[in-house]
N, C-alpha and C positions, 0 to 999 in steps of 0.2 A: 535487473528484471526478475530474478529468482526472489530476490524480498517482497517484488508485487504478488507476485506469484503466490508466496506464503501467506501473507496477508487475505489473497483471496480467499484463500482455502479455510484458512481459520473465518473468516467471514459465512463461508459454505456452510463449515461444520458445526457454526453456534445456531443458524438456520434451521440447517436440519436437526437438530437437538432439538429446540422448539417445535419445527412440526410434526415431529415425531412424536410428541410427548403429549404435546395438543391433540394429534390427532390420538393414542392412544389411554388418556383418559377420557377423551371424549367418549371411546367405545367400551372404556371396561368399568367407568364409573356412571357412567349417561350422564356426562355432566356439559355445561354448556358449552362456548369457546373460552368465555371471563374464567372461568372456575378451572375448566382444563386448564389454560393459560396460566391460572396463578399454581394450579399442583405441579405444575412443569417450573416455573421458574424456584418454588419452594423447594425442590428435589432437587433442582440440577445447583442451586446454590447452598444446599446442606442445609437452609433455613430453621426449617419443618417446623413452621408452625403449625394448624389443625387440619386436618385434612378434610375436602368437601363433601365427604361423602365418606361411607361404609367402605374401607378396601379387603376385597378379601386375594384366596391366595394368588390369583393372577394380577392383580391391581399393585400387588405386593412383590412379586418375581419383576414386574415392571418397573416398579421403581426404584427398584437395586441395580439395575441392568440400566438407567436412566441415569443414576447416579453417578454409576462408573464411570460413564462414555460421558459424563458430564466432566467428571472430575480429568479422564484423559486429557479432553479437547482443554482442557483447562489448564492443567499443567504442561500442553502443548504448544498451548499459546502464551502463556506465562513467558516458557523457555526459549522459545523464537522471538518475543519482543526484548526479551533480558539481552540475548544474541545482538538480535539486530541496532540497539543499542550500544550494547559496546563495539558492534563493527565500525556505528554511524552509519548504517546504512537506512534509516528514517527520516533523517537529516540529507541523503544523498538523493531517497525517493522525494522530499518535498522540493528541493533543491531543483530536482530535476525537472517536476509540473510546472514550478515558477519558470523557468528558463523556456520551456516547449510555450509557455503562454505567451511571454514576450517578443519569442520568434515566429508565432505567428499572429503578432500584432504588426509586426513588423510588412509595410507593403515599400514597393521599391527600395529594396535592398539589394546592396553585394554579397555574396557568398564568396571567403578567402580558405581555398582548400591551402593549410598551409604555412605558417608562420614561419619568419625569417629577417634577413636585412631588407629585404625587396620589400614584403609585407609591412614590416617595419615603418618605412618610409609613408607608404600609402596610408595605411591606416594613421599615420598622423595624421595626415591631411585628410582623410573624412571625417577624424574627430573635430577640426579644425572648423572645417565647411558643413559640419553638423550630417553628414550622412551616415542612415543606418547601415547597420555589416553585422556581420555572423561570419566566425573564423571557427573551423573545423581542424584540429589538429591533434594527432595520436601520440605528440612524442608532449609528457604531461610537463616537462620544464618550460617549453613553450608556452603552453597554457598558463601554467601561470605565473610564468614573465606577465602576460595582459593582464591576465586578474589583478595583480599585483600593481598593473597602471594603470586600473579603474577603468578600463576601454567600455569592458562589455562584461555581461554573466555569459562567460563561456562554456562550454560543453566539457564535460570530465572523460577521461577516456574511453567509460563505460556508456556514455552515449553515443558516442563515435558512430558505432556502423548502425543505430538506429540515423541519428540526425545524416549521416550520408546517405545512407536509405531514401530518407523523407525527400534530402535535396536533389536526388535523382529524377523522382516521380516527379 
């Protein structure tokens, strides 16, 4: 959840970098939203090709202060995907949409809080008799014991108390 989270924010932060920057060429250059538009993407990418218009020394303070906070979010987000990467936790977030999809494609199904010998048994025989299931289970050798017998795309530890959540409500 803290990877979405990051994600968001880097998401947030490239936004407001744009209208930030849109909005303040718009007012220190009079320039349009295209023009502002491309001076902000020019700056915040180091580009610098020609500039639209006359800057003087406010247009100028702006875009060194545009720069910076370009270059941060940039090297901030750099650093978080480089991370998230090597955790595989991008791979755990996509991993995890696909699964929340499937489950709720899912209509008349059982829910198995639990794996076991008990478990064991039955869920062969829904595989058997073709019935869908969704097994929730915190202890992760469990898990993927099934994974490991193609049953289902089960839930990783770290969705646990959302997907018990969900199956409460």
């Amino acid at each position: 959840m803290e990877s979405k989270n990051r994600l968001k924010k880097i998401t947030i932060m490239f936004i407001s970098i744009v209208v930030v920057g849109v909005l303040g060429y718009s007012i220190l250059l009079e320039a349009s939203f295209v023009d502002a538009l491309y001076m902000t993407v020019i700056t915040i990418s180091t580009v610098g090709y020609k500039e639209v218009a006359e800057m003087d020394a406010n247009a100028k303070l702006f875009s060194i202060l545009l720069i910076f906070w370009g270059l941060g979010v940039v090297g901030y987000a750099f650093s978080t995907l480089v991370m998230m990467i090597v955790d595989g936790k991008i791979k755990e977030i996509w991993r995890g949409k696909r699964m929340e999809k499937t489950i709720d494609k899912l209509n008349n199904h059982y829910i198995f809080c639990g794996g076991g010998e008990i478990a064991d048994v039955t869920i062969e025989q829904f595989v058997k008799d073709g019935h869908a299931y969704v097994l929730v289970d915190e202890r992760i050798e469990i898990v993927q014991g099934y994974q490991q017998k193609k049953h289902c795309d089960l839930p990783r530890f770290s969705d646990l108390q959302r997907c018990a959540s969900r199956c409460r409500d």
